[in-house]
N, C-alpha and C positions, 0 to 999 in steps of 0.2 A: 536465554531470556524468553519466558514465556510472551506470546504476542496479546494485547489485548483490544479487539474489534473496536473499530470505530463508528461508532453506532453512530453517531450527531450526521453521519455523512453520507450512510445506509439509505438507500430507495426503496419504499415496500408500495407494492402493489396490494389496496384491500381485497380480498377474496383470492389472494391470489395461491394456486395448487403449492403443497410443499411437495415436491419432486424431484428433489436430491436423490442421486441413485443408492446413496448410502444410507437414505436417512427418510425416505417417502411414509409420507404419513397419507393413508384414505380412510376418507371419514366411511364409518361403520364397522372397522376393522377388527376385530378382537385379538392381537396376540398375546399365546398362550404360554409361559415358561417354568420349566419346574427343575428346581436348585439340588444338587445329588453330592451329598458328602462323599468324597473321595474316600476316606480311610473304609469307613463301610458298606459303601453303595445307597444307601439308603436316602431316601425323599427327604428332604427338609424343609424344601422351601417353596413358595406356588405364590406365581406374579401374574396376573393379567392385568395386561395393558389394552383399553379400549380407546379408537380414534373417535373420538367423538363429531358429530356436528356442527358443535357448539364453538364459540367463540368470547373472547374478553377485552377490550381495548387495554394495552399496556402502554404507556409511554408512546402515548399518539398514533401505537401499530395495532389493528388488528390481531389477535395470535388463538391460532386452534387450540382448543381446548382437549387434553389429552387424560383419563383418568388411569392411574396406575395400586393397584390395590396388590396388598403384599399379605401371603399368609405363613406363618413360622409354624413348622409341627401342627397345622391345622388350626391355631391361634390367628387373629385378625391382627395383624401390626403395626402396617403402613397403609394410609390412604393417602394418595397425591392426586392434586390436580396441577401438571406441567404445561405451559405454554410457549408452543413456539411460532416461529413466524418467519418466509423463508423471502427474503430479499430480491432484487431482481438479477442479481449476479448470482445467481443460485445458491448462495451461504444460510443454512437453519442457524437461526438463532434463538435462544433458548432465554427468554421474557420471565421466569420467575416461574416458583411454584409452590401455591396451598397445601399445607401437609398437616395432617394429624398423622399422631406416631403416640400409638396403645401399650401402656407401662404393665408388666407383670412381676409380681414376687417369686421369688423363688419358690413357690409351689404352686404356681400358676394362677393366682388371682390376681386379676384387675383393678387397678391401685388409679390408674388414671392416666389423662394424655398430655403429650405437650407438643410445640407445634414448633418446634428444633428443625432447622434449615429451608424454611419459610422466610421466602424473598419477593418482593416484586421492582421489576426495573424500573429505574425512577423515582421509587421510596425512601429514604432515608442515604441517598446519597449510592443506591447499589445500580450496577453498570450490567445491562445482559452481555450476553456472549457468545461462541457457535458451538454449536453441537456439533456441527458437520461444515466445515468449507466447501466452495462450491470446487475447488479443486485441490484436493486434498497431495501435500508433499510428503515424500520422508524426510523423516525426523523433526519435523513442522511442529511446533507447541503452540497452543493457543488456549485462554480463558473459554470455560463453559460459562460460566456466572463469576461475579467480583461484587460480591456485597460483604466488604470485610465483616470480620468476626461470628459473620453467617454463614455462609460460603463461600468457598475461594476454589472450586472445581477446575482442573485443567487436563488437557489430552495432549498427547504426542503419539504423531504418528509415527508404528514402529516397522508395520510390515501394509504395503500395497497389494500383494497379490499371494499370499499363505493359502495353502490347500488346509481346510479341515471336514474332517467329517464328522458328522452329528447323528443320532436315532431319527431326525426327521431329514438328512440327508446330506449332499457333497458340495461345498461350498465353496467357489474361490472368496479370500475374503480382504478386506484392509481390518487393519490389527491398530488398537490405542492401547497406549500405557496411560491408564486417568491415575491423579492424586490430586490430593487437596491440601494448600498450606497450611490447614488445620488442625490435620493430623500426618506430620511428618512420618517418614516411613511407612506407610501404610500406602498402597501399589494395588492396582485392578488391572486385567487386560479387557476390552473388549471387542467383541470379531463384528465387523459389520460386513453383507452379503447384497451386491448391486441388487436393485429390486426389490429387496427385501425389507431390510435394517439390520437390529441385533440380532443375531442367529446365536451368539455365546457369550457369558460374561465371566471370567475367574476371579474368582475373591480368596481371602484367608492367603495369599502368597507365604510360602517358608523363602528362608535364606536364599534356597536352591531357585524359586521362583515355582514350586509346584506349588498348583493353587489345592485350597483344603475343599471349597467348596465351588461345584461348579455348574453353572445355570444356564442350560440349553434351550433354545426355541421348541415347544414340544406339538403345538397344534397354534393353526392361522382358522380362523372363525370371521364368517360376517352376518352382521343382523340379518335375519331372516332366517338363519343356516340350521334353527330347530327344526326339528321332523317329528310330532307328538302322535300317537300310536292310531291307529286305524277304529273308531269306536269313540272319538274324543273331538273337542273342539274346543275353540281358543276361548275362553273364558268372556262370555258378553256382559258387559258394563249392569245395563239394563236389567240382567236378570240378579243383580242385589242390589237394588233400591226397593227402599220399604215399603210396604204400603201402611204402615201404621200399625198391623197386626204383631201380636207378640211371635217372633222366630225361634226357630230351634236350632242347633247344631248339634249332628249327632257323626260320632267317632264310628262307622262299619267295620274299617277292618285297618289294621295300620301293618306294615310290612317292609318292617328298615333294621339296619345295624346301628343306630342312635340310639340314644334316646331324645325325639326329638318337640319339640314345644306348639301350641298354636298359639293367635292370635290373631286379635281383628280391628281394624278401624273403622271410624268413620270417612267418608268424605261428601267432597260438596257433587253433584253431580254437572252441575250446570258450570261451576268452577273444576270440577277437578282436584280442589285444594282439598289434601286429608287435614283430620282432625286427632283428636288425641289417641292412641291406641293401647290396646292393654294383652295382657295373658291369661288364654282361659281354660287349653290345656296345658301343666308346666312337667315336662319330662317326661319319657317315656307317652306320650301324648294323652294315653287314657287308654282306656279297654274297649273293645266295641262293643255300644249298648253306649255308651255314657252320654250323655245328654247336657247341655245347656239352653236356657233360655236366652237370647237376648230381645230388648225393648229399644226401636232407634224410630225416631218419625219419623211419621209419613213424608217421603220425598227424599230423605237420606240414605245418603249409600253406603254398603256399610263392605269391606275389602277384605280379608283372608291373607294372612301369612304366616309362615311357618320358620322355627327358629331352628337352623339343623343341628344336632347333637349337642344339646343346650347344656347338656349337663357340665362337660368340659369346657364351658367359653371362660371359665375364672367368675363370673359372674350368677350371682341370684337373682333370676327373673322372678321370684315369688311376691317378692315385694311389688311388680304390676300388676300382679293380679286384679287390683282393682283400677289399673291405670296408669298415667304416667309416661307414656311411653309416647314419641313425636318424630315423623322426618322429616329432615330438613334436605334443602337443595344444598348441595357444598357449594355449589358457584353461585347463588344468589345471596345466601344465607336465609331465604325465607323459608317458609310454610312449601312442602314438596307437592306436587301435583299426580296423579294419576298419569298424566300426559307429561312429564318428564321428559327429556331427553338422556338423562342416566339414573341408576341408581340410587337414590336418598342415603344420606345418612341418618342413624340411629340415637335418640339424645333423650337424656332427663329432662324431666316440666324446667331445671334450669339452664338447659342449652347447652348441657356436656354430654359429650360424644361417647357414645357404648358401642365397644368392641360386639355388635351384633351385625350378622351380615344374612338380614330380610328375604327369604325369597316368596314373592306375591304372585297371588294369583290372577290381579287383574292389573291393564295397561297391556298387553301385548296385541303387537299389530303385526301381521304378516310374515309369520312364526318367528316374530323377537320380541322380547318383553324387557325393555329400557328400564324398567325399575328395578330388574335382578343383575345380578353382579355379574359379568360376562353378557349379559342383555340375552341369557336363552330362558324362552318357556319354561316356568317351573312347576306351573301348576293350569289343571284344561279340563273342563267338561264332560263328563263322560254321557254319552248318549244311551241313552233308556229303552230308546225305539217309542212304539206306537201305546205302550203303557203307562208310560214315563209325564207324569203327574205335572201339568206347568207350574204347581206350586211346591215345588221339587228340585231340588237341585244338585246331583251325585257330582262331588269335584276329588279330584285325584292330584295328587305332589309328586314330587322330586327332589329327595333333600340333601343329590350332590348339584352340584356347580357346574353348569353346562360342560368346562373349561376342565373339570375333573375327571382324572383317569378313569375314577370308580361309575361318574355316569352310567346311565344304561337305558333310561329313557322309557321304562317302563309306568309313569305316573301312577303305582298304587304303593310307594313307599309309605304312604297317608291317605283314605280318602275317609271323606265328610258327607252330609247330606246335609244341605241345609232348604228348610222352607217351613212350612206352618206349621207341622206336626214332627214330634219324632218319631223312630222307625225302627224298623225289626231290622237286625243287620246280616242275619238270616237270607231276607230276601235281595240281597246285595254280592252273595259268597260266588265267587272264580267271577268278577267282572274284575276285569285286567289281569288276569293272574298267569294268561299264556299269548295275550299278544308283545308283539318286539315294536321296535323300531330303528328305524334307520338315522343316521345321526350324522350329518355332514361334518365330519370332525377330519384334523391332518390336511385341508386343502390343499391343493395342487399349488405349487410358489407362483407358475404364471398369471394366476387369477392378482397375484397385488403388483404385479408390473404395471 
């Protein structure tokens, strides 16, 4: 008999830490994990999980807000936002979670999203549950979630103290067999590591119980943990608000294995709040020399993003060219801000979500940038020195994923100049072409005890 929590009787403390040894959540966190088909070795799947800040009232509790984004073969798939909230007898319980989930056709075009296993406790009659007890037994079963016909998620503890070893390292661990009454016969194991959390998860189970696909902890990340190159700086707000004058953006030198897109918005400067955004390099970004004008009033801010290897998302960004393009906060549902606390989501002038995953050049604060996906620096300043025009502005990208193996943190996979005039790209050739950086990636496990 699976057990199922009694929430109505639960004690929660507001603000209070989740520090469950199996299951510690600290806000700013980034765990990084990437899913390795068995039969070929090969990569398939890339999950970063970020602790957010942030928080949601669910069913009278408090519960941290957790965002879990999932990418298939390099495809956008999954976005979640998970909440939990940890009692005073130390039990996580797991309050529901916001999903979009990114449909594709069999040759990889983007068909549309639906928002399949999307709960929240207290809704429609659905009951949270634990993620983690505060003292976990063997062979102990217990509800993750009970929102019938939605979720019906449950764990059973199989092993207390299993030795494994992983590419990021030697873990004693406790062991769950999760399934869902939803789908009978269908069996996950997953390892949690005191201090830690998930360190492993196996999916695809055969008969035999070898898993087909399997998802290891691959890098621990926290905001700030970017390190952008020696010559560059964190992108200032101030330095793109208009003054009224007509601007230019000009393409120097672009230097990536994508083919990859620009794009720009507006926003408010004194809000924060962006505005509509559109595409104005579309693939392969452009050649250098190539030039646009843009016209924004005086006192608007106008922001830089870059869309990485656009060609492959399944989607034709050509149709923004003239616009169209908007983010939103997934946890407010409004108009996204500059000063965010995550990521934005991507959506049509009618409020559907595009498998597009933004990395911006501005919002970052004390090398992390809350608006990109894993929250690292994706694009920074590049300094000119004592020549360097104030009506001028050389900006450099990054169009992996802090969170991605391929990173390298060199910022001239792109860069731009934007300011009054266009420019000779000529006078721009080997800035960044041979500095490195250093890149806090694979933390140390003690740092999230």
């Amino acid at each position: 008999m699976t057990f199922l929590p009694d929430f109505d009787h639960a004690s929660f403390k507001t603000g209070a830490a989740i520090n469950n040894q199996f299951f510690p959540l600290s806000s700013g966190t980034v765990m990084a994990y990437t899913g390795v088909e068995t039969a070929t070795g090969e990569d398939v799947e890339a999950d970063d999980v970020f602790v957010t800040s942030l928080s949601r009232t669910l069913a009278g509790v408090q519960a941290l807000v957790v965002r879990d984004t999932v990418y298939d073969d390099g495809l956008l798939v999954e976005d979640t936002l998970d909440y939990y909230a940890q009692d005073t007898r130390g039990n996580v319980w797991y309050l529901g979670e916001t999903v979009i989930n990114y449909e594709y056709d069999d040759n990889g075009k983007f068909i549309g999203t639906n928002n399949d296993g999307a709960w929240l406790a207290g809704v429609d009659g659905a009951k949270p549950g634990w993620i983690m007890p505060a003292k976990p037994t063997l062979g102990f079963s217990f509800f993750n979630e009970f929102a019938p016909g939605i979720a019906m998620d449950e764990s059973r503890i199989d092993a207390l103290k299993l030795h494994i070893a992983t590419d990021f390292g030697q873990f004693t661990t406790l062991k769950t067999a999760d399934s869902s009454q939803l789908e009978p016969g269908v069996l996950e194991f997953k390892y949690y590591a005191p201090g830690v959390g998930i360190v492993r998860e196996e999916e695809e189970l055969d008969a035999q119980g070898v898993p087909g696909v399997v998802i290891d902890l691959s890098q621990v990340l926290h905001t700030g943990a970017s390190h952008i190159p020696r010559g560059t700086e964190v992108a200032s707000t101030s330095d793109f608000v208009s003054d009224g004058n007509t601007k230019y953006v000009t393409i120097v030198s672009e230097n990536s294995e994508f083919d990859d897109s620009l794009g720009y918005y507006t926003f408010n400067p004194a809000t924060g709040v962006i505005g509509e955004a559109r595409i104005i390099f579309n693939g392969s970004v452009g050649d250098a020399g190539d030039t646009i004008a843009i016209d924004v009033p005086s006192g608007v801010g106008v922001g830089f993003f870059l869309v990485a290897d656009s060609s492959e998302l399944g989607l034709d960004l050509s149709k923004f060219d003239g616009g169209g393009l908007y983010f939103e906060n997934m946890l407010t549902g409004q108009a996204a801000r500059i000063t965010d606390g995550m990521a934005p989501i991507v959506t049509d002038k009618h409020g559907d979500p595009l498998p597009i995953s933004a990395f911006h050049l501005l919002g970052a604060t004390s090398g992390s940038d809350l608006l990109n996906p894993g929250t690292g620096v994706q694009g920074a300043e590049w300094d000119l020195g004592k020549n360097d025009p104030e009506s001028l502005v050389l900006v450099g990208f990054e169009d992996h994923r802090l969170t991605d193996g391929d990173y390298d943190g060199d910022f001239n996979d792109l860069m731009l100049v934007f300011g009054d005039t266009p420019v000779n790209p000529a006078d721009y050739s080997g800035i960044g072409s041979e500095l490195s950086v250093h890149l806090l990636g694979g933390s140390a496990i003690h740092e999230l005890a």
